[in-house]
C-alpha positions as CSV (number, residue, x, y, z in Angstrom):
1,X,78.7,-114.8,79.6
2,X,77.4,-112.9,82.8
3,X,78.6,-109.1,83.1
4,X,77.7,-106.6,85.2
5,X,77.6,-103.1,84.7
6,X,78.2,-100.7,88.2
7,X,77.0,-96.9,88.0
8,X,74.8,-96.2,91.0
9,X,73.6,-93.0,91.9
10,X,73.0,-89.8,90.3
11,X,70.7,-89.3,87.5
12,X,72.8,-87.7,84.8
13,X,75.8,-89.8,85.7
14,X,73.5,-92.8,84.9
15,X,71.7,-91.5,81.4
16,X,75.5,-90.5,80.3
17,X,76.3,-94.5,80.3
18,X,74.2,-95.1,77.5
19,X,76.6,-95.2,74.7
20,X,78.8,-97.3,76.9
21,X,76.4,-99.7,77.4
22,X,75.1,-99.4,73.6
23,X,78.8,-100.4,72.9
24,X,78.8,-103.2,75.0
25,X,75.7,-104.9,73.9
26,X,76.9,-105.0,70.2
27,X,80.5,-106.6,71.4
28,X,78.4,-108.9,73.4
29,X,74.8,-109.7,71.5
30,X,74.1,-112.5,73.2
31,X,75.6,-111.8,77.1
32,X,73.1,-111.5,80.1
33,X,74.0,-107.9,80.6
34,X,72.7,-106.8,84.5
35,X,73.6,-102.9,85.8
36,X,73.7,-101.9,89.4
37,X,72.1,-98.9,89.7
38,X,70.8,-96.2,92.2
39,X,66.9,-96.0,93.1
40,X,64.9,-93.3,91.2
41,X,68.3,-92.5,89.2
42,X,68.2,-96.1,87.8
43,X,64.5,-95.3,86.3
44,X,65.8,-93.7,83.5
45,X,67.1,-97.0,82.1
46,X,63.9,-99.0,82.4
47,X,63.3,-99.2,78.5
48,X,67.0,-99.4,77.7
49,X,67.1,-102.2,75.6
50,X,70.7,-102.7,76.2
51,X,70.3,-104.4,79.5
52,X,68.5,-107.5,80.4
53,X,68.4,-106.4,84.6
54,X,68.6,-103.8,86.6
55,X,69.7,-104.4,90.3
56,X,68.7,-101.5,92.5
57,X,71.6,-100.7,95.0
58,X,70.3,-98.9,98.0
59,X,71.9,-98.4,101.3
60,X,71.7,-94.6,102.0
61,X,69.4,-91.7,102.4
62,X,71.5,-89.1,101.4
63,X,70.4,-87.4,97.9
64,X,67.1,-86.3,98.2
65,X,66.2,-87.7,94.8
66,X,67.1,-91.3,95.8
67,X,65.0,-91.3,99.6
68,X,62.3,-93.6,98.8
69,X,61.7,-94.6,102.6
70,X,62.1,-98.1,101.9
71,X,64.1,-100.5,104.2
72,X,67.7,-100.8,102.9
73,X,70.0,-103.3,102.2
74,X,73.7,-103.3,103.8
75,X,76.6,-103.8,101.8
76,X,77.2,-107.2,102.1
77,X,73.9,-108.1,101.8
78,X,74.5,-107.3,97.9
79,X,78.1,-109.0,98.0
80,X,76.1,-112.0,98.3
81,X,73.4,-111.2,96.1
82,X,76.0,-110.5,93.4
83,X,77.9,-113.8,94.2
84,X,74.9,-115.6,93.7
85,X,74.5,-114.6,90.0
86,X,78.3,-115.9,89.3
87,X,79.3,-112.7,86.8
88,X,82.4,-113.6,84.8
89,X,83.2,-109.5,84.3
90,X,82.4,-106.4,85.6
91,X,82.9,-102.9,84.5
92,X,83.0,-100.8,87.5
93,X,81.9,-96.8,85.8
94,X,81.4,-95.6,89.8
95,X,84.9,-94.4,91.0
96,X,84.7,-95.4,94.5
97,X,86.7,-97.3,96.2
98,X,83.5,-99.2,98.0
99,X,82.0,-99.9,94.4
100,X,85.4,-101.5,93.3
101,X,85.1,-103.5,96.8
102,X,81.7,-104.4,96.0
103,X,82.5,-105.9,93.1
104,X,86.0,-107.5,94.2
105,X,84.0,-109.1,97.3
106,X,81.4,-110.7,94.7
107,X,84.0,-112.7,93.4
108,X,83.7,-111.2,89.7
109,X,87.1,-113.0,88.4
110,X,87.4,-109.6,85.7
111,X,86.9,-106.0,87.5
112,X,87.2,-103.7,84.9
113,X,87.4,-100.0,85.9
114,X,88.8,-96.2,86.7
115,X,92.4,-96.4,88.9
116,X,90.5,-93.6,91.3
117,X,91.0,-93.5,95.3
118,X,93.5,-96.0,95.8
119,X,91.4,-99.0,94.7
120,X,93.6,-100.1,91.8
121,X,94.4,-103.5,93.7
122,X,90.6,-104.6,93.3
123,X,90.4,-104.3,89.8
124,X,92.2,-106.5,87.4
125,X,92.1,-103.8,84.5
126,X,93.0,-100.8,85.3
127,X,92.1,-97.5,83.6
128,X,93.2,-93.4,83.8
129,X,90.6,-91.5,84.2
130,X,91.1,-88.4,82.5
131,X,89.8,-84.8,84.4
132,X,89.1,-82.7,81.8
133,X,87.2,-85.2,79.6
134,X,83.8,-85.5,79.4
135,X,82.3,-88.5,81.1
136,X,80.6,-90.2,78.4
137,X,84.1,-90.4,76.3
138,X,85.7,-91.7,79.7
139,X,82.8,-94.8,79.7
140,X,83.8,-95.4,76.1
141,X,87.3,-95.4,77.8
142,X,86.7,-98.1,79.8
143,X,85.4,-100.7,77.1
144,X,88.1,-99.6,74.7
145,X,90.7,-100.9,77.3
146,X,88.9,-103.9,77.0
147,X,89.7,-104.3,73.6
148,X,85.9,-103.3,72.5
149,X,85.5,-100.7,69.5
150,X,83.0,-98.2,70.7
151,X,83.5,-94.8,67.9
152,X,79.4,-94.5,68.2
153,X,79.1,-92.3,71.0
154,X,75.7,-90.7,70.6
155,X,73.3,-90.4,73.9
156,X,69.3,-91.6,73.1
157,X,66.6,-92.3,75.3
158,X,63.2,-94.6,75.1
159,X,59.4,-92.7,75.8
160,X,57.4,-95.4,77.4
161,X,53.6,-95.3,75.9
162,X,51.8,-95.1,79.2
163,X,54.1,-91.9,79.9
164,X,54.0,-90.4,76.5
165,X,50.0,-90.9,76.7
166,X,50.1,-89.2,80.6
167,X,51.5,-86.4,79.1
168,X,49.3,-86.1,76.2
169,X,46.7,-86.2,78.4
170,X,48.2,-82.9,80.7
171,X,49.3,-81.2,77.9
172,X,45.2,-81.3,76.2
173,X,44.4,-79.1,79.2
174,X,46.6,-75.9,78.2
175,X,46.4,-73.5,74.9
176,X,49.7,-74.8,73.3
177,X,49.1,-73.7,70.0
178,X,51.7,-71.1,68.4
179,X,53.7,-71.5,71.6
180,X,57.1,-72.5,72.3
181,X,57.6,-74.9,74.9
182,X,60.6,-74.6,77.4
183,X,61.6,-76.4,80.9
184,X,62.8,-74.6,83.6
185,X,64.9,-76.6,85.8
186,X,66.1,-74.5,89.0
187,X,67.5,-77.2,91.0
188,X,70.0,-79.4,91.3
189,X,71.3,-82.6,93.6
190,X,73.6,-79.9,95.4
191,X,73.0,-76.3,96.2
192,X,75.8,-75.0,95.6
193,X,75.8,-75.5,92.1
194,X,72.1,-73.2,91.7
195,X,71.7,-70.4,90.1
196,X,69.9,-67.8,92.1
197,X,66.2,-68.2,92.0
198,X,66.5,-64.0,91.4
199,X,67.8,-64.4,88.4
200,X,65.3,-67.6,87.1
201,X,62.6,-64.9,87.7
202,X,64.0,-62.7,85.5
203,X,64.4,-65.1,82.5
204,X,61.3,-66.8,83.3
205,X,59.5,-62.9,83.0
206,X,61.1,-62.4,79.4
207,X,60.3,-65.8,78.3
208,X,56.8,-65.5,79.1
209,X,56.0,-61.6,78.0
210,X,58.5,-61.4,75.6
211,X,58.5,-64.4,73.6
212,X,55.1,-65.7,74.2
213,X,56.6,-69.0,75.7
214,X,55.1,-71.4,77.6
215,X,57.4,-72.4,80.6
216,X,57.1,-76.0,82.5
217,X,58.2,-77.2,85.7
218,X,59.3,-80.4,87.1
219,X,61.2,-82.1,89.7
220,X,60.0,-83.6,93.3
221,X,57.6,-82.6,95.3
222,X,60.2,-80.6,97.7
223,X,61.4,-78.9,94.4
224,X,58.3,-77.1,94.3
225,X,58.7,-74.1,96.9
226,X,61.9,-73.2,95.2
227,X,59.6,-72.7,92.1
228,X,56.8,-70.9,94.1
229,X,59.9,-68.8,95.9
230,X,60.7,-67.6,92.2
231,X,57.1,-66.8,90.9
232,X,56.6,-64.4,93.7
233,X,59.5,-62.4,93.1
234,X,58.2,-61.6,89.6
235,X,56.0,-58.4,90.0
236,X,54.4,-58.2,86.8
237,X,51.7,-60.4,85.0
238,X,52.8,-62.9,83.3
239,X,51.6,-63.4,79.9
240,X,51.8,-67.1,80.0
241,X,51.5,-69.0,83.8
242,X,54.0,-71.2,84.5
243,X,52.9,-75.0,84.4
244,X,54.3,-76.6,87.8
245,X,54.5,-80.4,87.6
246,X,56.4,-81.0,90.3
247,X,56.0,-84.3,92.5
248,X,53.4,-85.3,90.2
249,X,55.5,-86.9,87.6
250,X,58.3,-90.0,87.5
251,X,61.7,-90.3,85.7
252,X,60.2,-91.7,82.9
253,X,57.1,-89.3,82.8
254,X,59.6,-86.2,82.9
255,X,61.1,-88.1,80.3
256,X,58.3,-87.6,78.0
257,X,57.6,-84.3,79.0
258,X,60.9,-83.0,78.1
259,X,61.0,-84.9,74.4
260,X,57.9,-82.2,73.7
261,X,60.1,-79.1,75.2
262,X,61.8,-76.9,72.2
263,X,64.2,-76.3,74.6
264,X,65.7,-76.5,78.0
265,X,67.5,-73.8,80.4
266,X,68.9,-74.9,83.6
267,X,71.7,-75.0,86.1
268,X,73.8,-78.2,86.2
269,X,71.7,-81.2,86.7
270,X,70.4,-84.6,85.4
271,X,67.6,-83.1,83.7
272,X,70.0,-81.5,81.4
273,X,71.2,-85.1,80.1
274,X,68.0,-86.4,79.7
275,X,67.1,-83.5,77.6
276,X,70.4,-84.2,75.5
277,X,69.7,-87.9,75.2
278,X,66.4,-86.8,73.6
279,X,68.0,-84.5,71.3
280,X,66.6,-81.4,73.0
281,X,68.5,-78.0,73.0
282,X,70.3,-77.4,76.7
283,X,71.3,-73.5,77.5
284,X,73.1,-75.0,80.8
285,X,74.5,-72.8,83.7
286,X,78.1,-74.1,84.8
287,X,79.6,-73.0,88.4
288,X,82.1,-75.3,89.8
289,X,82.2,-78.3,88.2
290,X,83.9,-79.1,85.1
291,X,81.5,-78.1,82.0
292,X,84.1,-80.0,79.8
293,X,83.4,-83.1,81.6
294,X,79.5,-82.5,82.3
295,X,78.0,-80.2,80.2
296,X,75.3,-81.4,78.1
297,X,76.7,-84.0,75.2
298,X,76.0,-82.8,71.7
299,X,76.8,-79.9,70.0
300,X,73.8,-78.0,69.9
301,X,73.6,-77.1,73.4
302,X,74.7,-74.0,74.9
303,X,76.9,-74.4,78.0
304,X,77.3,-71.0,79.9
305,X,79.9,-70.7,82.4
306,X,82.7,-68.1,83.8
307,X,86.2,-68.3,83.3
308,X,87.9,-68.6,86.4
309,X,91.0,-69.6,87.7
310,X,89.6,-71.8,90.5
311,X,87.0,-73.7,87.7
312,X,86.5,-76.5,88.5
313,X,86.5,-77.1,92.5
314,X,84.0,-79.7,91.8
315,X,82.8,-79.1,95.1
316,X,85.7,-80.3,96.8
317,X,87.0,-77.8,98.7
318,X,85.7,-75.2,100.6
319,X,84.7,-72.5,98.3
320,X,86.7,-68.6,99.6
321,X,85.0,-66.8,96.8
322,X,81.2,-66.7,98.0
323,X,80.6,-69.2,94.6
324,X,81.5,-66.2,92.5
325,X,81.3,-69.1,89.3
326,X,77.7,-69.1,89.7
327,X,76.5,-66.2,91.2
328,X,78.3,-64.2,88.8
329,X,76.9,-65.9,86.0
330,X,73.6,-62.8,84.9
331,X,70.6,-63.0,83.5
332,X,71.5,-61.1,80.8
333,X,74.0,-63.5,79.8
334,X,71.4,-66.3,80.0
335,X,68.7,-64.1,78.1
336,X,71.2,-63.9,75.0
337,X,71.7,-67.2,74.6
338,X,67.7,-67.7,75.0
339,X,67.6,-65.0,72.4
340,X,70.1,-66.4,70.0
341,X,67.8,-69.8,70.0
342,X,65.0,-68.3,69.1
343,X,66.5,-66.5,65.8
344,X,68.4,-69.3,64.6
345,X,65.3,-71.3,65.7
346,X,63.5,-68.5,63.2
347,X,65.9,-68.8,60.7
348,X,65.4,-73.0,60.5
349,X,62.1,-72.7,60.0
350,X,62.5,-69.7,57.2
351,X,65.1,-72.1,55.2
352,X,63.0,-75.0,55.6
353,X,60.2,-72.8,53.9
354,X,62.8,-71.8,51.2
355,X,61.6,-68.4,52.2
356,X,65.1,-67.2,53.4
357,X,65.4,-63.2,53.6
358,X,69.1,-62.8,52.6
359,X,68.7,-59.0,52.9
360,X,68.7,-59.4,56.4
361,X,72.5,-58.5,58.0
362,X,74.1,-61.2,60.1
363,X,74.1,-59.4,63.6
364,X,70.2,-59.4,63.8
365,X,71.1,-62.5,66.1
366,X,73.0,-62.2,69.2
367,X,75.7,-64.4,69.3
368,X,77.2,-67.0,71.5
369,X,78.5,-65.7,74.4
370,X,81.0,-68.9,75.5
């Protein structure tokens, strides 16, 4: 059996398929399993042993991590790429109506996929797609539908060697020892859904000088001035300099990088699931889209986000409160949750010592604030 998976574009959108396509290999163990994915965004599956190929769909220049400058292909022209390879089924993850075209026009005699923007006629299995549940649980959806079990649900990831040895190799060049290591990600695939670079500063200031942290960087090369923009609005030395690795590393090297963070605070991004597919602890700043459906998967992450009536636009209509969902999200509120890490990070470490101070009352640590 041939069967093709379609889930182009976006990073985190495409590490949150994982346990879908975890699922799927176990109900088929011996199907040539392809995925159609988005360039740079697909990256993050290249050692996913689930899949046997992954078919690079590229036809715009839109999303600024996805502009490689390469020639693209038209539509069609995959139509009858797809054609040529003769899949028996397709599970169509993307919700457009072009993507349920796409794989319509292929001639794919099972379509398999979300009843979203009047495309139900293309697909032969039709499925509800749920609003206010999180993505990877509306993947697992998709296959149950199809009569697949899929109860393990669990994100994971794969560290190539020659990235886990390039980072190795920058990390032998910095005083790490008796530091905590933290990834500040400040961007995002839309603007609107940043948190101020004012307040990044600000935590950035305390993490350094107050908790002796050592703070990382990375994104593309353009990503860079936002984090230059931030370290000159912070007036005072900082204890600990900021490592910028922007535009120097690829999916799979910022990959490894963030497996050797303790930590991870950021507004609502891709980075964040990569981070929770390694396991790494996400504080996460929500503003208008639906931190039910994309906060970071796992429950020891800290998703931080206002409630507000008009949560979540997701972007889709034009916005008459100046953002106020992430604007009015403070630094304070982000610096508690930073703060309540560290002492239960403190407190781990103390029980695994079996040197536990029970004397100590319970409100030393700040608690949760959503």
């Amino acid at each position: 059996m041939k069967i093709l998976v379609i889930r182009y574009r976006f990073i985190g959108d495409t590490v949150l398929t994982i346990p879908f396509l975890r699922n799927l290999r176990k109900a088929y163990p011996k199907a040539q399993i392809d995925m159609l994915v988005g360039p740079v965004s697909g990256d993050v599956l290249l050692d996913c042993p689930y899949i046997d190929n992954l078919i690079y769909f590229d036809t715009t220049k839109k999303h600024k991590y996805e502009n490689t400058g390469e020639q693209k292909k038209n539509f069609f022209s995959y139509v009858k790429l797809l054609r040529q390879t003769k899949y028996d089924k397709a599970f169509v993850l993307k919700r457009s109506f072009s993507s349920a075209a796409l794989a319509f026009l292929a001639g794919i005699k099972e379509r398999i996929g979300f009843n979203t923007e009047g495309r139900g006629f293309l697909l032969t299995k039709r499925i509800l797609y749920v609003k206010n549940r999180h993505e990877i649980e509306c993947f697992l959806d998709v296959l149950k539908a199809d009569g697949i079990s899929a109860r393990d649900n669990h994100l994971e990831n794969w560290i190539s060697p020659k990235s886990e040895e390039k980072i190795q190799d920058i990390m032998s060049n910095y005083d790490l020892s008796e530091k905590q290591k933290v990834l500040i990600h400040a961007t995002s695939g839309n603007i609107n859904k940043q948190w101020s670079i004012e307040n990044f500063a600000k935590v950035i200031e305390y993490l350094s000088n107050e908790k002796n942290t050592q703070v990382f960087f990375t994104g593309t090369a353009k990503d860079s001035d936002v984090y230059d923009k931030i370290l000159n609005l912070i007036n005072t030395e900082l204890q600990n300099k900021p490592i910028n690795l922007c535009g120097e590393l690829s999916i799979q090297d910022s990959t490894a990088l963030i497996n050797k963070m303790d930590f991870v605070v950021g507004c609502d991004s891709g980075t964040l699931h990569i981070a929770a597919s390694l396991n790494v602890p996400v504080i996460g700043i929500y503003g208008p889209m639906n931190p039910k459906k994309w906060s970071a998967w796992g429950e020891i992450h800290r998703p931080i986000y206002l409630d507000l009536p008009c949560i979540p636009c997701e972007l889709r209509v034009k916005c008459d409160k100046n953002y106020a969902c992430i604007k009015n999200i403070t630094p304070e509120m982000v610096i508690k949750e930073v703060e309540d890490f560290f002492c239960h990070s403190e407190r781990s470490e103390e029980s695994v010592q079996h040197q536990i101070d029970t004397t100590h009352p319970a409100d030393d640590c700040i608690g949760n604030s959503t």
